[in-house]
KOLGUFI-245307 format. One record per atom (N, C-alpha, C): x, y, z. Coordinates in steps of 0.2 Angstrom, whole numbers, padded with zeros to 4 digits, always signed. Layout:
KOLGUFI-245307
XYZ...
END
This chain:
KOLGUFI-245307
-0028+0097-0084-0021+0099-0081-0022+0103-0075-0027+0106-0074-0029+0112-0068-0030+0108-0063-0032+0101-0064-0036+0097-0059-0027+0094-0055-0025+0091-0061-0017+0089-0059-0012+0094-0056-0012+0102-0058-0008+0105-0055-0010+0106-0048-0017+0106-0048-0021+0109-0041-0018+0102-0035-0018+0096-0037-0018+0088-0033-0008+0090-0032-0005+0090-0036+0002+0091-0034+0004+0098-0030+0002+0103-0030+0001+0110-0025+0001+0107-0020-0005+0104-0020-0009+0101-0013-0001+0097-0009+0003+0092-0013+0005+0087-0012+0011+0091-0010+0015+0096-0013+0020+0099-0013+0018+0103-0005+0015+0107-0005+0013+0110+0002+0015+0106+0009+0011+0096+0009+0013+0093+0013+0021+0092+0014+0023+0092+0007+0029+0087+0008+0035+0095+0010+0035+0101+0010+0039+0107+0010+0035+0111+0017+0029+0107+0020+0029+0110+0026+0027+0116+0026+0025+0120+0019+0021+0126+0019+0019+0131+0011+0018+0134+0011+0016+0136+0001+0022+0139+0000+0022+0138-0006+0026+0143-0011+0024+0143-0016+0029+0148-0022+0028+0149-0029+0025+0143-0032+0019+0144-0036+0015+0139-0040+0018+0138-0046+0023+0136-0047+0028+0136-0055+0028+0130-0058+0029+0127-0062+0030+0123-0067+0035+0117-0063+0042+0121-0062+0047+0118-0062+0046+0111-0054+0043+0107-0053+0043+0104-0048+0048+0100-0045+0051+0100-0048+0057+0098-0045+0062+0102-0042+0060+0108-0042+0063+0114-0037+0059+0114-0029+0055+0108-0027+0053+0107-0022+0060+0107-0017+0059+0110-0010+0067+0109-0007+0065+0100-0002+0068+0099-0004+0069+0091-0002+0068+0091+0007+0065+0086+0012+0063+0086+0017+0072+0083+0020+0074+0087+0022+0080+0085+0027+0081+0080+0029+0076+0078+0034+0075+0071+0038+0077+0066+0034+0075+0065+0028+0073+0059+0026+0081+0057+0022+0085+0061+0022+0091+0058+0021+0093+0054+0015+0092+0054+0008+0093+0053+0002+0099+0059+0000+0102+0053-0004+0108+0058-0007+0112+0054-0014+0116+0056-0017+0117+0054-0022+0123+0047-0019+0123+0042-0019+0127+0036-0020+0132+0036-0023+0136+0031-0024+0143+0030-0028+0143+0022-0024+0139+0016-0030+0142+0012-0027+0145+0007-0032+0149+0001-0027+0156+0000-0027+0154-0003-0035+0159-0005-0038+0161-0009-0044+0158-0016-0042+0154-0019-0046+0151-0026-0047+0147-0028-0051+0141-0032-0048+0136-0034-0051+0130-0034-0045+0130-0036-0038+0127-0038-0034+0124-0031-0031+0119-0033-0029+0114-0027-0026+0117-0024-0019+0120-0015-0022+0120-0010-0017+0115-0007-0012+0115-0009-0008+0111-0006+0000+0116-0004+0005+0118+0000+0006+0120+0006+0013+0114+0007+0018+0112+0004+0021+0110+0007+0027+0109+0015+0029+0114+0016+0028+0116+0023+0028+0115+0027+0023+0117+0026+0018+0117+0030+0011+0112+0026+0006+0108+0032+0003+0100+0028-0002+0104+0033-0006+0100+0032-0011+0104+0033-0016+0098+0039-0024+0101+0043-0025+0096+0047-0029+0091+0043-0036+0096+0038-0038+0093+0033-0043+0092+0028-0042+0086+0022-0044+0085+0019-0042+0090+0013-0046+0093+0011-0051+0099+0010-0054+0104+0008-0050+0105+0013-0046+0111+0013-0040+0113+0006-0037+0106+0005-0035+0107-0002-0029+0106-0008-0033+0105-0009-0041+0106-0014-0043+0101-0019-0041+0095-0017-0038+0091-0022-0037+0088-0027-0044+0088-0026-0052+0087-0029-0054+0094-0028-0060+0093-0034-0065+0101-0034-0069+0097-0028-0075+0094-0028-0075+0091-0024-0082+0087-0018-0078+0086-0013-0082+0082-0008-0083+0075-0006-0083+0073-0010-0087+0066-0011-0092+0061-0009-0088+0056-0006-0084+0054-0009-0080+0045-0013-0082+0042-0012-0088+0039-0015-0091+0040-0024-0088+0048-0024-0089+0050-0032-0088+0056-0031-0083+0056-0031-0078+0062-0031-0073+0064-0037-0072+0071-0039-0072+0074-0045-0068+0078-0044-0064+0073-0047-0059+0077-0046-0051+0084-0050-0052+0088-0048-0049+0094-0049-0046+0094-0054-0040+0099-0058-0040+0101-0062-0033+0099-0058-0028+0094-0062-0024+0090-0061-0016+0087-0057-0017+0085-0055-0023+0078-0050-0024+0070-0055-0026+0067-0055-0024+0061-0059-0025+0054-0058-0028+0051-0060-0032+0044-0056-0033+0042-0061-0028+0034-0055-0027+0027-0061-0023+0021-0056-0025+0016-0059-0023+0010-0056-0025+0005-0057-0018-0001-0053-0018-0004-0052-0014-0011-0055-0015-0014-0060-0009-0021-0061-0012-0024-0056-0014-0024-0054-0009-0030-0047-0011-0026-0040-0009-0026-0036-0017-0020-0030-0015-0024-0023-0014-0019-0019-0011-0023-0013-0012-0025-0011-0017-0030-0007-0019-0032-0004-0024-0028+0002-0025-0025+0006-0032-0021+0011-0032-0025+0013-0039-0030+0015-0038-0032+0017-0047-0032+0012-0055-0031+0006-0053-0032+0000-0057-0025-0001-0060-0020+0003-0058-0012+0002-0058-0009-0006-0058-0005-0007-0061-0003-0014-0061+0004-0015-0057+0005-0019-0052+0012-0019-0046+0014-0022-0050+0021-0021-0046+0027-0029-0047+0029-0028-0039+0028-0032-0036+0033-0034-0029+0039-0038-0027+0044-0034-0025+0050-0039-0022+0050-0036-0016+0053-0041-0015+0055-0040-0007+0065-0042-0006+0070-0038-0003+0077-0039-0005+0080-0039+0001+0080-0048+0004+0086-0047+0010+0092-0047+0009+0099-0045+0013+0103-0045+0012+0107-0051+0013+0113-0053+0011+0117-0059+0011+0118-0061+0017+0115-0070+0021+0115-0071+0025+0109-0068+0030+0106-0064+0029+0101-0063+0034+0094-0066+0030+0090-0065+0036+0080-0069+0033+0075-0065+0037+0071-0067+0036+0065-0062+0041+0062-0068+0045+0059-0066+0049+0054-0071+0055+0048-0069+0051+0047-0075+0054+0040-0078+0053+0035-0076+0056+0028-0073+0057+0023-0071+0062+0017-0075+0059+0013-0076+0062+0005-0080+0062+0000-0074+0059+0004-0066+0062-0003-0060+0061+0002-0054+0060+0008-0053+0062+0010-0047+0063+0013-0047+0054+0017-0040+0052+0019-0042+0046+0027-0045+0049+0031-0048+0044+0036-0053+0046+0041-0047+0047+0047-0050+0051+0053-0046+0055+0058-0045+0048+0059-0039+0045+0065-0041+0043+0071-0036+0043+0077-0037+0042+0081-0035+0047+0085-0030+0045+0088-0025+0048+0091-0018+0045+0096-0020+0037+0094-0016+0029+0100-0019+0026+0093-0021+0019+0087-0023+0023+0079-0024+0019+0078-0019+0017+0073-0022+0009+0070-0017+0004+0065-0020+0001+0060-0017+0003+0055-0021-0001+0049-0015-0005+0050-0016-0012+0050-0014-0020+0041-0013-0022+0038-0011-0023+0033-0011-0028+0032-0005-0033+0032-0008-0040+0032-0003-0046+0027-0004-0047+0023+0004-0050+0014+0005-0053+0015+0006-0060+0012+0003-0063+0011+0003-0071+0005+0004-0074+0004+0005-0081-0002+0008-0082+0001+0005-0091-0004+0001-0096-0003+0003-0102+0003+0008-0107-0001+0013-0103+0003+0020-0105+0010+0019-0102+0011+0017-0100+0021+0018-0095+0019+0017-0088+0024+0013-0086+0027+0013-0080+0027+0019-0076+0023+0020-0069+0024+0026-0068+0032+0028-0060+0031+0022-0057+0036+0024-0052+0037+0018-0049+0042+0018-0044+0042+0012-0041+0046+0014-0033+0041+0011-0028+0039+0014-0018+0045+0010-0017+0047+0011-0012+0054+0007-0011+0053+0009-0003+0053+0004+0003+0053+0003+0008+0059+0001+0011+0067+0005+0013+0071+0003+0012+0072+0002+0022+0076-0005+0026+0076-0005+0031+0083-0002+0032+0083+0004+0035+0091+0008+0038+0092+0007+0045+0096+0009+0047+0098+0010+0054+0094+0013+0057+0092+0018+0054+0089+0022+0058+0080+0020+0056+0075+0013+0055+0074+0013+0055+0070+0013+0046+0062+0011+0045+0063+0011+0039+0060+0019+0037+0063+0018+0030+0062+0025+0025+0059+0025+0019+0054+0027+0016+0050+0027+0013+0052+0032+0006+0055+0030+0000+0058+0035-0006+0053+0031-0012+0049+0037-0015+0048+0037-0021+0051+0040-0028+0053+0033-0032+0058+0034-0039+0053+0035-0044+0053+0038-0048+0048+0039-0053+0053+0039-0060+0049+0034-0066+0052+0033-0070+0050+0037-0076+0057+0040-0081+0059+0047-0085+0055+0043-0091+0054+0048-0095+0050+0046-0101+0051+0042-0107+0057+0041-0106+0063+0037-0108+0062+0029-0106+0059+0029-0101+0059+0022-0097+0064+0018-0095+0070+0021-0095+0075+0018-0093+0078+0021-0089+0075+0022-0082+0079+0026-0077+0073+0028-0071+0073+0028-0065+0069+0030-0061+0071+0035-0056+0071+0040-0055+0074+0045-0050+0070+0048-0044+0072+0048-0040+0068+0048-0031+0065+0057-0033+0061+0057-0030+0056+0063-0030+0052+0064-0023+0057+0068-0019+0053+0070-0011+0048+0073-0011+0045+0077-0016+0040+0080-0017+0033+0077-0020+0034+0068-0022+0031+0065-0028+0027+0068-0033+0024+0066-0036+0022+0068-0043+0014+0068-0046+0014+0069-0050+0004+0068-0053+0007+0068-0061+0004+0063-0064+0000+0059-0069-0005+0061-0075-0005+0060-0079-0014+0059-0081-0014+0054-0083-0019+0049-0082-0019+0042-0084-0028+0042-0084-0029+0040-0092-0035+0040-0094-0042+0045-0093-0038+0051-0093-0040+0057-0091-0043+0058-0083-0037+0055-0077-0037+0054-0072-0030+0056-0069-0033+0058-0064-0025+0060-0060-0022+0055-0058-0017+0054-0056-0013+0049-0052-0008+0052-0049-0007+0053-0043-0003+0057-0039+0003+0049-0036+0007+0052-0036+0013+0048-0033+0014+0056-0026+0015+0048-0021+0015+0053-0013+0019+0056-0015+0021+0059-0007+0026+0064-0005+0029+0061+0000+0037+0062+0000+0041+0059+0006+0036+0060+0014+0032+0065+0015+0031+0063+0021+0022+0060+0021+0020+0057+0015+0013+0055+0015+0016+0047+0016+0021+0045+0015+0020+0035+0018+0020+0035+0024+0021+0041+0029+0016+0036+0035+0010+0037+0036+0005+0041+0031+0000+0040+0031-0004+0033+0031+0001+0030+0027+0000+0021+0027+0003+0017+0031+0011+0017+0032+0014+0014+0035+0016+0018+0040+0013+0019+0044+0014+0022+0051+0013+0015+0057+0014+0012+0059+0017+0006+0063+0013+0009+0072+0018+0013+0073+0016+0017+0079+0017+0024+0078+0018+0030+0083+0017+0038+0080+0025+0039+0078+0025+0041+0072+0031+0042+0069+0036+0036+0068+0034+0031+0066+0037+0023+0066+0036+0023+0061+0037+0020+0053+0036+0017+0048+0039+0010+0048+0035+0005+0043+0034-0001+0044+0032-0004+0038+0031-0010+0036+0029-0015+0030+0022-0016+0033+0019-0016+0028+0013-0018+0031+0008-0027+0027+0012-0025+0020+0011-0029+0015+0011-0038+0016+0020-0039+0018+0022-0044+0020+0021-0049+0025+0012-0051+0024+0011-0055+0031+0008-0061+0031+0010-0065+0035+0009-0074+0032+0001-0073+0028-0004-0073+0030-0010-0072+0027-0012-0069+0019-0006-0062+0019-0008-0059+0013-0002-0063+0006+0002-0067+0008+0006-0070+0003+0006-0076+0002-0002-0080+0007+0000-0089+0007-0004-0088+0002+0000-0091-0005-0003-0091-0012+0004-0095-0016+0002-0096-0022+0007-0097-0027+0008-0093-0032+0015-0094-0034+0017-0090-0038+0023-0094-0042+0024-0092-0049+0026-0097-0053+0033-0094-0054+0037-0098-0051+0046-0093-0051+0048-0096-0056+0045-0099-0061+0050-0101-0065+0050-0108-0067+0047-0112-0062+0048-0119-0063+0038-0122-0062+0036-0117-0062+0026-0119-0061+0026-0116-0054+0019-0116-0054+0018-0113-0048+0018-0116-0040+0021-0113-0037+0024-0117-0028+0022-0110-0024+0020-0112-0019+0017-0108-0013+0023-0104-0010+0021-0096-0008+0027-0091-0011+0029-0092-0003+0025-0094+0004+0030-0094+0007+0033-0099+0008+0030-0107+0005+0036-0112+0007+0041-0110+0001+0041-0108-0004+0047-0106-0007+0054-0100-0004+0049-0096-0001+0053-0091+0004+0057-0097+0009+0053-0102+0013+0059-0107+0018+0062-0111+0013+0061-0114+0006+0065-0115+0002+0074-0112+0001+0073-0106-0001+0078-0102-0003+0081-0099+0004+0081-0101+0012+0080-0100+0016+0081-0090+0017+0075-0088+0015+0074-0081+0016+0067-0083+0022+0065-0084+0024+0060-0085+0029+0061-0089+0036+0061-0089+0041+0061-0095+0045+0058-0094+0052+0053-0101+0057+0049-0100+0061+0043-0100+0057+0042-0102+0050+0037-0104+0047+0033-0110+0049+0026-0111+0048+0024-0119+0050+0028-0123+0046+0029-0132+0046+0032-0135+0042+0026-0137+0034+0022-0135+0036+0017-0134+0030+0013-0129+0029+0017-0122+0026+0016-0115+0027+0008-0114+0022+0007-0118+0016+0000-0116+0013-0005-0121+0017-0005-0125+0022-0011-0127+0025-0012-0125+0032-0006-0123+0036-0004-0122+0041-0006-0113+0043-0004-0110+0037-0003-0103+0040-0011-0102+0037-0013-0096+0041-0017-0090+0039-0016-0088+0033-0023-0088+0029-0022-0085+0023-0031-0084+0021-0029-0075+0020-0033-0069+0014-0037-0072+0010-0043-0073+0008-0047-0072+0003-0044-0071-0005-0045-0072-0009-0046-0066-0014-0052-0065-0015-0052-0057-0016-0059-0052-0015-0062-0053-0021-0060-0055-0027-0065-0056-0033-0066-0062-0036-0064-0068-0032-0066-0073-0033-0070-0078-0030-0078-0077-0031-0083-0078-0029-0083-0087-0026-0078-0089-0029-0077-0098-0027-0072-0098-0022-0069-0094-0020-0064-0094-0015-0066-0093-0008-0071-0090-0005-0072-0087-0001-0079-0086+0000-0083-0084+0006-0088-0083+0007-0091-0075+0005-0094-0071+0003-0096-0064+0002-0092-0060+0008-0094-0065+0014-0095-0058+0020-0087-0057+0022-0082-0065+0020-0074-0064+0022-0070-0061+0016-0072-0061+0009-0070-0056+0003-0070-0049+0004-0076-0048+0007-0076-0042+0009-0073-0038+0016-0074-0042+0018-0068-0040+0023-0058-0042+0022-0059-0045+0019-0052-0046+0015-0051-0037+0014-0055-0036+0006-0054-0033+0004-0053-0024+0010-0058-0024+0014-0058-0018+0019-0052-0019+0022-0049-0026+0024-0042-0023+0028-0038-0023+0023-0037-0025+0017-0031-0022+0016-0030-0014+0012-0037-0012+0013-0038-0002+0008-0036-0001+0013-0039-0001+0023-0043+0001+0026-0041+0002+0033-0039-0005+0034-0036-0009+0042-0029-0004+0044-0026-0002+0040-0018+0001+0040-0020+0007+0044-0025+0010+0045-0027+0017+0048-0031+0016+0052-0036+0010+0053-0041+0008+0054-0041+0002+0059-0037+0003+0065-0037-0002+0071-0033+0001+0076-0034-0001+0081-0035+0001+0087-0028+0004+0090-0023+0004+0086-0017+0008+0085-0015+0012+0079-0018+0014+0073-0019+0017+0068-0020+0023+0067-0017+0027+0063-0019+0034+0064-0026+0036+0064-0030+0033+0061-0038+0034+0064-0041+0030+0068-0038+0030+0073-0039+0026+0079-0046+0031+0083-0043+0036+0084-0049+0040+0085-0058+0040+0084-0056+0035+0077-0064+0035+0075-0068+0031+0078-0063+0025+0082-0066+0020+0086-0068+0014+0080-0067+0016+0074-0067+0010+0068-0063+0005+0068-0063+0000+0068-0058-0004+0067-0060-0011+0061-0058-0011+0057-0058-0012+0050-0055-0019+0048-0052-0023+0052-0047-0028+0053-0050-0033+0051-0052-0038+0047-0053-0044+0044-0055-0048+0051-0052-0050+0056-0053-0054+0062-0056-0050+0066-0060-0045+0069-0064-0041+0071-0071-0044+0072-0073-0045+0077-0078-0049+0078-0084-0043+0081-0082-0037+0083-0085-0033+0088-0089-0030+0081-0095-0031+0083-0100-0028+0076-0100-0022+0076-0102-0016+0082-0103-0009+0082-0094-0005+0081-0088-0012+0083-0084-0005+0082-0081-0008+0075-0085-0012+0073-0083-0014+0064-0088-0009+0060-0091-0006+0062-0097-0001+0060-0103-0002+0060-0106-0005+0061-0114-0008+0061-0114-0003+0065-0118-0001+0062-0123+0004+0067-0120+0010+0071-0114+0007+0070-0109+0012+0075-0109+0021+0072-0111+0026+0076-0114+0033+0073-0106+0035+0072-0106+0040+0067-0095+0043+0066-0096+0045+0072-0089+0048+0074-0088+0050+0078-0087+0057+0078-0084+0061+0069-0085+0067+0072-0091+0066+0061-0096+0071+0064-0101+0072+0061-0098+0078+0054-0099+0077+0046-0099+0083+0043-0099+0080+0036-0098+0083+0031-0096+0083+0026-0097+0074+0022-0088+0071+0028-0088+0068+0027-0093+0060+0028-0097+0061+0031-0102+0057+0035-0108+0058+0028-0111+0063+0025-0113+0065+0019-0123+0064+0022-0123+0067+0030-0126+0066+0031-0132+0061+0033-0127+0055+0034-0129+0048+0036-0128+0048+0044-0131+0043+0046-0130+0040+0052-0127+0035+0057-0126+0032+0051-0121+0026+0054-0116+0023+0048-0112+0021+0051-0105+0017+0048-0108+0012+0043-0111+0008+0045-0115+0001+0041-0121+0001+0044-0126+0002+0040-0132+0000+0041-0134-0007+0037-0136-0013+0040-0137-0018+0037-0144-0019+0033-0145-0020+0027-0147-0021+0021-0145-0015+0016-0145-0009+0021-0145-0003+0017-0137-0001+0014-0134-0003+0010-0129+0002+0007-0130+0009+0006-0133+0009+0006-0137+0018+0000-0139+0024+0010-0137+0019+0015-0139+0024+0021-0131+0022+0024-0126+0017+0021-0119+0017+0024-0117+0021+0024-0112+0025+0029-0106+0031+0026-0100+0028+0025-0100+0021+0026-0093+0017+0023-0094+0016+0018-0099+0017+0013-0098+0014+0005-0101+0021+0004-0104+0027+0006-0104+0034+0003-0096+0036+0002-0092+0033+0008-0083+0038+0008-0081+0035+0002-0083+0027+0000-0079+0023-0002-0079+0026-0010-0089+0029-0011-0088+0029-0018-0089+0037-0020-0084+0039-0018-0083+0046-0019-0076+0047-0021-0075+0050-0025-0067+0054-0026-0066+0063-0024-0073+0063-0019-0068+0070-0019-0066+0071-0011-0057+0073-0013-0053+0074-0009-0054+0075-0001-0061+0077+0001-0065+0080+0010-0068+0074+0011-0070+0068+0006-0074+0062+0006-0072+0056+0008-0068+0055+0002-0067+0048-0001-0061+0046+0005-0064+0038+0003-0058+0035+0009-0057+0030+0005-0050+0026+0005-0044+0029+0007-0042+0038+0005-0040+0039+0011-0040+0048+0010-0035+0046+0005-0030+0044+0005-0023+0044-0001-0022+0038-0005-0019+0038-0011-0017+0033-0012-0021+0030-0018-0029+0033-0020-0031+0034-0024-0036+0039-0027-0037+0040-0035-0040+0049-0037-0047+0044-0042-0047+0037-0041-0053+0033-0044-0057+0032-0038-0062+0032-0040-0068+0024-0037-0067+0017-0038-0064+0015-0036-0064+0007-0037-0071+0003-0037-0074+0003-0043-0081+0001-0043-0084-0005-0044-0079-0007-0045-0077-0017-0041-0079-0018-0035-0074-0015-0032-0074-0015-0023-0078-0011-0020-0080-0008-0020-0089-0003-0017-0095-0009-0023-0095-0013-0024-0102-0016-0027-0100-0024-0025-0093-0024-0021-0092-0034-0017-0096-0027-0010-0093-0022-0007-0093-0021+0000-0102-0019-0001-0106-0016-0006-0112-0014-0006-0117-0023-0004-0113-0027-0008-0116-0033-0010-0116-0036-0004-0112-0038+0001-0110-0038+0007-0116-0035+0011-0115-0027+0013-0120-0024+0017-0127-0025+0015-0130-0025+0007-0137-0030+0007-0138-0035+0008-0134-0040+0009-0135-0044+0013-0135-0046+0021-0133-0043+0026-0134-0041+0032-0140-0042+0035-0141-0047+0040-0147-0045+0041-0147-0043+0049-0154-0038+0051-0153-0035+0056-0157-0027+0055-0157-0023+0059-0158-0015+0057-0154-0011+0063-0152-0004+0062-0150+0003+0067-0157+0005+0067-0156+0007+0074-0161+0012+0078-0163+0017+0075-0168+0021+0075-0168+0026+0071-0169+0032+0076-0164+0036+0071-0162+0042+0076-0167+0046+0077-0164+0050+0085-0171+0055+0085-0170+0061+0083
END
């Protein structure tokens, strides 16, 4: 419990902009301004409430799914599930994804970017665990652009309520922190101060998924239902499509693992990214060896580097500083900095497996 008060401190600090009393009650966090959440009142129905303008304190509110439950959720009309070739790792947490346009509108279609879609959009992902349901991210498109609220579901499990301050866990005698209103754009940071989908892209959804009737390719079913449009006329042979990172039949070593590095890694890690600085760029189609890491020296030396020399050394895993960040959990190390308190020890033993394969050598320092 010391390690969990200490990770929510830490989180409460960001999201309030500076310390206060170290108390229990964390819901006395004062709520960040900007971000505009307030309690709803919406109209008499059935059909899913979205305001633009007004979010809403409960996630219940907007009627995204007919029930409750969120073990078992049933989306509502124009709410959709999908699933991801290869998804972020979150501590071995289990998702559920939708994505929710509004009546008469669709998203465009892109070949690389994530797809367009239009103010009035919400797209959903709840993390579960054995133990319970912990929360569910909601990416809501406003007017004033998108906004990122974390709902976390009461002990009860029938009810989710927005937390600016987000939350910490223990799950399997491990922390689990749920962000703070202003750690999503540590991920979905688009341009400086822009938030954006990063999920929703021809490559990471061409897949199937079984709606109900067997399984059909999730985005010719999106142009089915006409929620998508500007797709190829044959979107599973036609479009760009992800790996999956643990399925050694699928893919070659070297594109699994790169799969799996863009989607922890790429979202901060390309040439417009908040770590654009490091000259890393992480991007699955990345062809430039030294600013994909080979060999490439960090840029700023310390701690986190764990006194290596380069980014990817090939044969060597054990002289990488990408697979030392990757297989650390302490908070000045590990990369992704947020988003997870585990080792994914899966994913550092495809990206180790990968780098002793490599062939080639770095310079040896003087």
């Amino acid at each position: 419990m010391r390690l969990l008060r200490a990770l929510l401190a830490a989180s409460l600090l960001v999201a309030c902009g500076g310390g206060g009393d170290d108390d229990d009650d964390d819901d006395d966090a004062a709520p960040d301004a900007a971000v505009n959440v307030e309690v709803c009142s919406p109209p008499a129905g059935t059909d899913v409430y979205f305001d633009p303008d007004d979010l809403c304190d409960f996630l219940s509110s907007y009627r995204f799914f007919t029930n409750n439950n969120p073990v078992a959720l049933d989306p509502n009309d124009r709410v959709v599930p999908y699933e991801m070739n290869t998804p972020l790792f979150s501590d071995y947490a289990a998702k559920q994804r939708y994505i929710y346009l509004p009546p008469g509108e669709t998203m465009a279609y892109d070949d690389a970017a994530s797809f367009d879609l239009p103010v009035g959009s919400a797209i959903l992902k709840t993390f579960g665990f054995p133990e319970r349901v912990i929360e569910t991210r909601v990416l809501f498109h406003t007017n004033d652009g998108w906004k990122g609220v974390a709902y976390i579901w009461n002990d009860a499990q029938d009810e989710a309520e927005k937390k600016v301050a987000g939350g910490a866990f223990e799950i399997d005698d491990y922390p689990y922190i749920v962000p703070n209103q202003n750690q999503c754009k540590e991920c979905h940071e688009e341009v400086e101060d822009t938030l954006g989908p990063i999920g929703p892209k021809a490559r990471n959804i061409n897949r199937d998924f079984d709606y109900g009737g067997g399984n059909v390719n999730q985005l010719q079913h999106f142009v089915d239902i006409g929620f998508l449009t500007g797709a190829p006329s044959d979107p599973e042979t036609e479009a760009p499509r992800a790996p999956v990172w643990d399925d050694d039949t699928d893919a070659t070593l070297e594109q699994r693992a790169k799969a799996y590095l863009e989607i922890n890694c790429a979202h901060c890690h390309n040439p417009e990214g908040r770590a654009r600085t490091s000259g890393l760029d992480l991007r699955a189609d990345n062809a430039d060896v030294l600013s994909y890491g080979v060999c490439k020296p960090p840029v700023a030396a310390g701690g986190g580097s764990g006194g290596l020399q380069y980014g990817i050394v090939p044969g060597m895993p054990d002289q990488s500083i990408l697979v030392f960040r990757m297989d650390s959990n302490q908070p000045d190390v590990q990369m992704p900095e947020l988003g997870r308190s585990r080792v994914h020890t899966e994913g550092v033993a495809l990206v180790r497996e990968w780098i002793t394969a490599l062939e080639g050598s770095c310079p040896t320092p003087e």
